[in-house]
N, C-alpha and C positions, 0 to 999 in steps of 0.2 A: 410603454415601459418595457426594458429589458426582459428577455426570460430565461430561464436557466434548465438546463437537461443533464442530470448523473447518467451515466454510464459504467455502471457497475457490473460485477460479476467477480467468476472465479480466476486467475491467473490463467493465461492461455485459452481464452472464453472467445476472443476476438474481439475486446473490446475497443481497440485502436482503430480496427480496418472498419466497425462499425460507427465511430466516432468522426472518419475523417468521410467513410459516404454521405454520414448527414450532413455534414458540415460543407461539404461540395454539395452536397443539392440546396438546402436553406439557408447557408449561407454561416457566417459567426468563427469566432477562433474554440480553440481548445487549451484548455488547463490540463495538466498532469496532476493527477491526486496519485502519485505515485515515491513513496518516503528513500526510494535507491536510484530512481532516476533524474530525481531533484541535483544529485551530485555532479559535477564533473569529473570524467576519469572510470564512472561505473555503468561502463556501455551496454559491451559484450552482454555479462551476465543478469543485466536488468530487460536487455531486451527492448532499449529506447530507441525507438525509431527514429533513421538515419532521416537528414534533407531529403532525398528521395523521395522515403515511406513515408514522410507526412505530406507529400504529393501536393506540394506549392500551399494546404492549409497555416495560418501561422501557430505555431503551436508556445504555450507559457511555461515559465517553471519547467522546463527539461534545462538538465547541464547549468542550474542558477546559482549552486552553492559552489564554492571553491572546498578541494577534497581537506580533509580532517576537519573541516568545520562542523559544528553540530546546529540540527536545526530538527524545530521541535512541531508539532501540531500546531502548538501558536504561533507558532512562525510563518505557516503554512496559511492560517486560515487570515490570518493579517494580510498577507499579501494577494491571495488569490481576492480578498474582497477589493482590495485596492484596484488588480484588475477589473476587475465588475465592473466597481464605481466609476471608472475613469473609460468603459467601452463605450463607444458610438453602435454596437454590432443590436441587431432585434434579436439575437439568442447565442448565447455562449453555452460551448459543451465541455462540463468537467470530466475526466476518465481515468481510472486508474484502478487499483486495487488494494488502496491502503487505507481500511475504513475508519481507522479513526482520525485522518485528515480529514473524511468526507462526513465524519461528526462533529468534528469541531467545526468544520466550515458552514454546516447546517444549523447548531445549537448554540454554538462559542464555545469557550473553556472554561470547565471548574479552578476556580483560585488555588488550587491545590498548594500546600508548601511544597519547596524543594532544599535539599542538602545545599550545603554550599560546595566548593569547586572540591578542597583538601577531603570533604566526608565523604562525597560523592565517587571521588578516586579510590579512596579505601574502598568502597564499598564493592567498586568494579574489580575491583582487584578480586576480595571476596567471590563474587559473582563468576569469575573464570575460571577459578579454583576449585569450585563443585560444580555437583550436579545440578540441574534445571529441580529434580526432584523434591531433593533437598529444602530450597525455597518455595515451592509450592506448599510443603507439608509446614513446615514455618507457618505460611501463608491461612491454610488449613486450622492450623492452632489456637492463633492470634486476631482472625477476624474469617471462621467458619462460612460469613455472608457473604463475602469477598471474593476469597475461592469457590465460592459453587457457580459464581458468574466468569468466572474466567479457564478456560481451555487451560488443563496442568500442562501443552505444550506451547501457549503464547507469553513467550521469553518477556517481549516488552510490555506487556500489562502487571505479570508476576514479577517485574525489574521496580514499576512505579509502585506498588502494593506496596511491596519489600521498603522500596525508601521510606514513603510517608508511615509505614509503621514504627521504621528503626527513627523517626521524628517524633514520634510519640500518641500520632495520632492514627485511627481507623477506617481506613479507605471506604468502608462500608458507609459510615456515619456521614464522612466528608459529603457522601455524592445524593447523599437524601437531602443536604442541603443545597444540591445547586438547582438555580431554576434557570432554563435554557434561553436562550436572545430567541427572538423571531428572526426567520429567513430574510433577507430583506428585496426577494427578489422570487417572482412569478417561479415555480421547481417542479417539473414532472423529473421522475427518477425510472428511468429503465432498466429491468435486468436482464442479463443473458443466460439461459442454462443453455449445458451442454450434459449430454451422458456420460457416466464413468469413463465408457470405455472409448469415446470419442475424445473424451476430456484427458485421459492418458499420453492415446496416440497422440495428441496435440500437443505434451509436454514430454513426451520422449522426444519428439523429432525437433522442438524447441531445445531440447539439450544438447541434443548430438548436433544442430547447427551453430550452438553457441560454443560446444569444442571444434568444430572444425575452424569457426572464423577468429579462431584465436584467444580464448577465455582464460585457458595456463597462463597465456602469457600477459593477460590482462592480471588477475591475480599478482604473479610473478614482479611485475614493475609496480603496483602498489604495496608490495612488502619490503621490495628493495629499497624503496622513498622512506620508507619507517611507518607505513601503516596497520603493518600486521594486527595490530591490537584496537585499532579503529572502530565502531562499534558498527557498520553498515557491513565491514569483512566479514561478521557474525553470519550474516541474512544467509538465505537458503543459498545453495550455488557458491556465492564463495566462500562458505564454510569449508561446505566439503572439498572444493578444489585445495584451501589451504592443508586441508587435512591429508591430502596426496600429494603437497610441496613436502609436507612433513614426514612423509612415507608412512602414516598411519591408514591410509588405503591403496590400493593398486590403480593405474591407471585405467583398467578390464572391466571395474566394479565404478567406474564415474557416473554411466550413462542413468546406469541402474539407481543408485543412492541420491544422487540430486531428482530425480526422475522421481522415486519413495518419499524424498524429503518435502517434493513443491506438490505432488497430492495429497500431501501430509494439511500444509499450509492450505490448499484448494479447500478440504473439509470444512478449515475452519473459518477460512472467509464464507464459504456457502451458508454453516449453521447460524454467522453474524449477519448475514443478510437476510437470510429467510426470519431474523425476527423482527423484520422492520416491515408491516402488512401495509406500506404504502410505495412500495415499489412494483410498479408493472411488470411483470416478467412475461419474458418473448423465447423461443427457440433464437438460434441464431440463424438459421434455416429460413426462417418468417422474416425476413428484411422486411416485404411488403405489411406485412403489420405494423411493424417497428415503425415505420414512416407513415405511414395512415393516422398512426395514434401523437405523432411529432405533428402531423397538418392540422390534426383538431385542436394539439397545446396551443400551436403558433395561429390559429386559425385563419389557416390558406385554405383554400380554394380546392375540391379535388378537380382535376381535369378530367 
């Protein structure tokens, strides 16, 4: 039977360069669990590895959606099973940094309601208008249980909160009742830490190559097409970049502010994974770990 390996961690962790060594030594393709690299059109600033970088492995789900399309977790965890299902390969590597792709793909999805298209636009509308804060304390008011699980800075958790309450219902309540699918497939889950201050330098020098290789103007020709309002332009990096097409920052203070914004984002995918106690966690330093512990999932042989 098939087996399956997460590769998870924090943005900038190295989780690609360690997803395409395994995958060169024992073999398998790789899925992107990655919710901005899924698009076509958002290279640059997501950081999706060119033909090149994925160095002859085949790689799934990069560049799959056509740009202004929306695509959801269920959307995600639908198709990456379809892959699965349909591999000839003895192990497929999932990798990315968008954990609640890699929960839905693990557990399924809660039936949750959604707005329909016309309430849903009001509401974005709403939503761009204020503050992040604002609906947090909402959130806070209206289901106290709600908010204490969720980061007052993760926009798209306090986005779905925010709906299914203005629905009439308790996101709190909702999720006591959902009970999770089984895996349907053999799952070691590996993590990567890296130190702060390793894990900075990693995401400043990630910034200043994603403005040198051309990120403005990445930006720049997706708002000239009409995406400015797009909800993936929101994500870290091109927030800010639009935020300096707008001249609400200097081009002086870019490196700096996406650089503040993506260890911002770092924190909180780390305190999301650190509460799942069934993830291995490696250095990124230890490769020879990392693969010692892949030969006993796969059960090869050590030489």
């Amino acid at each position: 039977m098939m087996k399956v390996v997460f590769i998870l961690g924090p943005t900038a962790s190295g989780k690609t360069n360690v997803a395409i060594n395994l995958a060169k030594e024992f073999g398998g393709e790789i899925i992107s669990c990655d919710s901005i690299q899924i698009y076509k059109g958002l290279d640059i600033g997501s950081s999706k590895p060119s033909i090149e970088e994925q160095q002859g492995v085949k790689h799934h789900l990069l560049s799959a959606v056509e740009i202004g399309e929306k695509y959801t977790a269920g959307d995600f965890r639908r198709d990456a099973l379809k892959i699965l299902q349909s591999s000839q390969e003895k192990v497929m590597w999932v990798v990315g940094g968008t954990g609640f792709y890699f929960k839905a793909l693990e557990f399924g999805m809660a039936n949750n309601p959604k707005m329909n298209d016309h309430d849903r636009a009001q509401l974005l509308t709403e939503w761009q208008s204020k503050l992040l804060d604002s609906f947090y304390e909402e959130l806070q008011k209206k289901d106290s249980a709600r908010a204490a699980e969720i980061d007052r800075n993760d926009s798209y958790r306090i986005f779905r909160a925010i709906e299914i309450l203005r629905l009439g219902y308790k996101p709190s309540e909702l999720k006591t009742q959902f009970k999770p699918d089984a895996f349907p497939f053999p799952l070691l889950k590996i993590g990567l830490q890296v130190d702060k201050m390793n894990l900075r330098q990693n995401v400043r020098a990630r910034v200043q190559g994603m403005l040198d290789n051309g990120f403005i103007k990445e930006v720049e020709r997706l708002r000239t097409s009409g995406f400015k309002d797009w909800e993936p332009m929101h994500s870290v990096g091109y927030k800010e970049i639009g935020q300096y097409l707008d001249k609400e920052i200097i081009e002086a203070d870019l490196v700096e502010q996406i650089t503040t914004k993506t260890m911002q984002l770092a924190k909180r995918q780390i305190t999301w994974l650190k509460k799942d106690t069934t993830i291995h966690w490696h250095d990124l330093a230890n490769i020879t770990e990392i693969k010692n512990q892949v030969k006993s999932f796969l059960g090869v042989e050590n030489e």
